[in-house]
N, C-alpha and C positions, 0 to 999 in steps of 0.2 A: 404486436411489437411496436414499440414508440420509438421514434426516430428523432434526433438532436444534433447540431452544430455548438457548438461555445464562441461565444462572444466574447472576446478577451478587456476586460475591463479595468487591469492596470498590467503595466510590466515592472517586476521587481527586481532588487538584485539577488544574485544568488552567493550567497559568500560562502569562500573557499571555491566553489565551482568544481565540486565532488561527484566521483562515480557515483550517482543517487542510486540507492536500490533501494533506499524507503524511504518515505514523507510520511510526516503526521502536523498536525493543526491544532492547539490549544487557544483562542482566545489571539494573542499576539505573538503567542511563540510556538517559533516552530520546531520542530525534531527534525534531524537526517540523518540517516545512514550512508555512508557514503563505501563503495567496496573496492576490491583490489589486492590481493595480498602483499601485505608489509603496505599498505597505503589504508587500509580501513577500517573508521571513525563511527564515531556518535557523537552528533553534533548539535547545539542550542544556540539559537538566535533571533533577534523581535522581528517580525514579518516586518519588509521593507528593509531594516539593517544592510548595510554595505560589507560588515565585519560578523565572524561567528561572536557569541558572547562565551563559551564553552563550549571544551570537546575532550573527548578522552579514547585514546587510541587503541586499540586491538595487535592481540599478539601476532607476529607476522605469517601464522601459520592458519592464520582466519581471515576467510573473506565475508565482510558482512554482507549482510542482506537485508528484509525488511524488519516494521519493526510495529510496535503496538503499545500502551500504555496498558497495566493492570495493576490496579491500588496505586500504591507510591512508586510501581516501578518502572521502567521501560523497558521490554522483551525484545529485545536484538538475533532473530536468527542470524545465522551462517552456510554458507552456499554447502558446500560437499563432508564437511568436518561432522555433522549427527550431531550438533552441540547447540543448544540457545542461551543468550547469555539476558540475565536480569540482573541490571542498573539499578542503583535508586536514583530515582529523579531528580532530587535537592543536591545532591553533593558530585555527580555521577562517578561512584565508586563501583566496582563490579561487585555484587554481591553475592552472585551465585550462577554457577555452570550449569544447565538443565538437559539431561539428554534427550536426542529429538531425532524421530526415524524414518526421516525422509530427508530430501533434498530438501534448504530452504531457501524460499524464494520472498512472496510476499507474507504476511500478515494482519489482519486487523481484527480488532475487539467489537463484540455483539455486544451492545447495552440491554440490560434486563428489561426493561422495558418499553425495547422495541425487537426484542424477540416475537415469534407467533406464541400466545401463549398456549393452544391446544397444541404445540408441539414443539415444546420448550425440552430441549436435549435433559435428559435424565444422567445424575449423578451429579455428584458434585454442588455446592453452596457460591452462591454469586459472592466476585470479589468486590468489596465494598471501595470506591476512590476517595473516601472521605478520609482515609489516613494517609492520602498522596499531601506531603508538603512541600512537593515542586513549584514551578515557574508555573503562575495559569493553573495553579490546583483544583481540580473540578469532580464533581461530585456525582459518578456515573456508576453504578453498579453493573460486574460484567458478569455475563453470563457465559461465556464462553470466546474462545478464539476460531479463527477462520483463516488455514494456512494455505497458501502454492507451492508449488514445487515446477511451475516450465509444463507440465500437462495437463490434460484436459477436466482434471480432478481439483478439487478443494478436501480440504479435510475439515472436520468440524474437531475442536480440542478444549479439555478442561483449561479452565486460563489459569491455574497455578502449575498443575504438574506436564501440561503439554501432551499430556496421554490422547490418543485419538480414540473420537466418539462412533463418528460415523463418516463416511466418505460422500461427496455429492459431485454427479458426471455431469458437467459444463456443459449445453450444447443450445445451441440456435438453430430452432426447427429440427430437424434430426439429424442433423453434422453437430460432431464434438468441435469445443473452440478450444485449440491451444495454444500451448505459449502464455499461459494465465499467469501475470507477473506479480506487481506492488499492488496493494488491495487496501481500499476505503469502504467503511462502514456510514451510507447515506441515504436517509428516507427508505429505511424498512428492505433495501437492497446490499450488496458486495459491490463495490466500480471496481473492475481490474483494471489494468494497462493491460494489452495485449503484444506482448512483446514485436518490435518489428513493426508496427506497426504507429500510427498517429490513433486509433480507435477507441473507444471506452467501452466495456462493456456493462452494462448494470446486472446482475444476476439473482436470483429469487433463488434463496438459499433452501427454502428448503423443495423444491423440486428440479432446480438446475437448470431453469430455463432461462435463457437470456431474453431479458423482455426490454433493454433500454438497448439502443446502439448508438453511441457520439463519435460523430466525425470532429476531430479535436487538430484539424490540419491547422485549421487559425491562430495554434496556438505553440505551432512548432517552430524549430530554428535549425536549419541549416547547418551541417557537419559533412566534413568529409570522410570523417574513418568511418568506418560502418559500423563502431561499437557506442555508438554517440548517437543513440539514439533516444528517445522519450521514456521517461522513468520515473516513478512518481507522482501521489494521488495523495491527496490531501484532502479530507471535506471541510468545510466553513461553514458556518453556523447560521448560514444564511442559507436554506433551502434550493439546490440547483447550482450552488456554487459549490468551486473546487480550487487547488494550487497545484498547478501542474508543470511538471519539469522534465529534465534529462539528464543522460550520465555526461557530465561537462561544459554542460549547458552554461552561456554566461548570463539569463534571466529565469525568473520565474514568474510564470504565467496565473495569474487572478483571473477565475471565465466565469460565465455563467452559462449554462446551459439553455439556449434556444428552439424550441421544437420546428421540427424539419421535415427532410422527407429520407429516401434509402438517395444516397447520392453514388453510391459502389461500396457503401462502409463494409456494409454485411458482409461482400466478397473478400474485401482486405483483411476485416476482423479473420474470418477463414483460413486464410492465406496465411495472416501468420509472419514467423518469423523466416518461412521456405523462400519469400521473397529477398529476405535479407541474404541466405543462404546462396542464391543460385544469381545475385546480383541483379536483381529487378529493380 
């Protein structure tokens, strides 16, 4: 297991200053979800920006959650409603309602080729990005998606119809991790947030092992409601680097990932949101 701290290497603004329950990273623009019922968004803005540049709001009967890019679209789960919605990127219109049979939490897209290719999920044809004519259009064919739902589970999903492939059990060493929230597709691994916690996990999708653990304290801010906690995983294009946030956070955090040593991540990762729970 490899051990990391982040090095915080700019602080940005966060505009709107939204219940983040998903980040994503194009180039210079970024995506957010932001959740809450009758409060929750999908949002577009230039990294750095002071101000959103677009967003488009949610019926008050949906709280968003994470989110992912496939083709031209953006996929926006939803917390307890079974429902995920896909956006087109360019204009953000909702184009279609997708049902979906879990709780959602996080999300993110597996690129085709950084799949394993001896065990590249069977069915289904990779969505091609070359017909995305969004902000930061980029040319990535998906191979599939990778959902949370709050436990110790990932689900692995066709990235159009959202049908689940195969399930993979999260765990570090022989304890499950839960609380597995917003989810980044980075260097051949999954980053989760671990809810409740300041920790990253990196995870090896396809045997569930958690083999990276980032203490990500340096890049936290101070809140006193207990639901204002760190949220949001964004990768950059810069290898080891991330944008990382919170629900109401007034910055976002640019790090870079520094190797380290076990500073108590592992126990916290553990831990969990129980800590949140029982007021630790």
């Amino acid at each position: 297991m490899r051990f990391f701290r982040v090095k915080v290497v700019r602080t940005l603004p966060h505009p709107g200053r939204g219940f983040t329950q998903g980040l994503m990273a194009e180039g210079e623009t970024v995506w957010e979800s932001g959740g809450q019922y009758g409060m929750s968004v999908l949002r577009r803005y230039k990294l750095g920006a002071a101000e959103v540049a677009a967003e488009a709001g949610l019926p008050a009967e949906l709280f968003a959650e994470g989110i992912c890019r496939v083709g031209g679209s953006i996929v926006q789960l939803t917390w307890r409603e079974r429902v995920a919605l896909r956006w087109d990127a360019g204009t953000l219109d909702l184009a279609e309602k997708v049902p979906f049979n879990r709780e959602g939490w996080g999300i993110c897209a597996v690129p085709v080729d950084k799949a394993p290719v001896e065990k590249a999920p069977a069915g289904g044809a990779p969505v091609d990005n070359t017909i995305n004519t969004g902000p930061d259009a980029v040319d990535i064919p998906v191979d599939e998606v990778v959902t949370s739902d709050g436990t110790s589970e990932l689900v692995r999903r066709d990235p159009v119809t959202l049908a689940p492939r195969a399930v993979v059990h999260v765990r570090c060493g022989e304890q499950r991790v839960r609380w597995l929230n917003d989810l980044a597709w980075a260097g051949g691994l999954v980053w989760a947030n671990v809810l409740g916690t300041t920790c990253l996990a990196g995870i090896d999708l396809d045997t569930g092992a958690v083999t990276d653990v980032v203490d990500a304290r340096a890049a936290g801010e101070w809140h006193a409601h207990p639901q204002l906690v760190m949220n949001g995983i964004a990768a950059l294009d810069q290898r080891g680097e991330f944008l990382l946030t919170g629900k109401g956070w007034r910055s976002i955090r640019h790090v870079r990932l520094i190797p380290d040593r076990d500073r108590g991540q592992v126990e916290r990762l553990l831990e969990g949101a129980r800590a949140m729970m029982y007021g630790a």
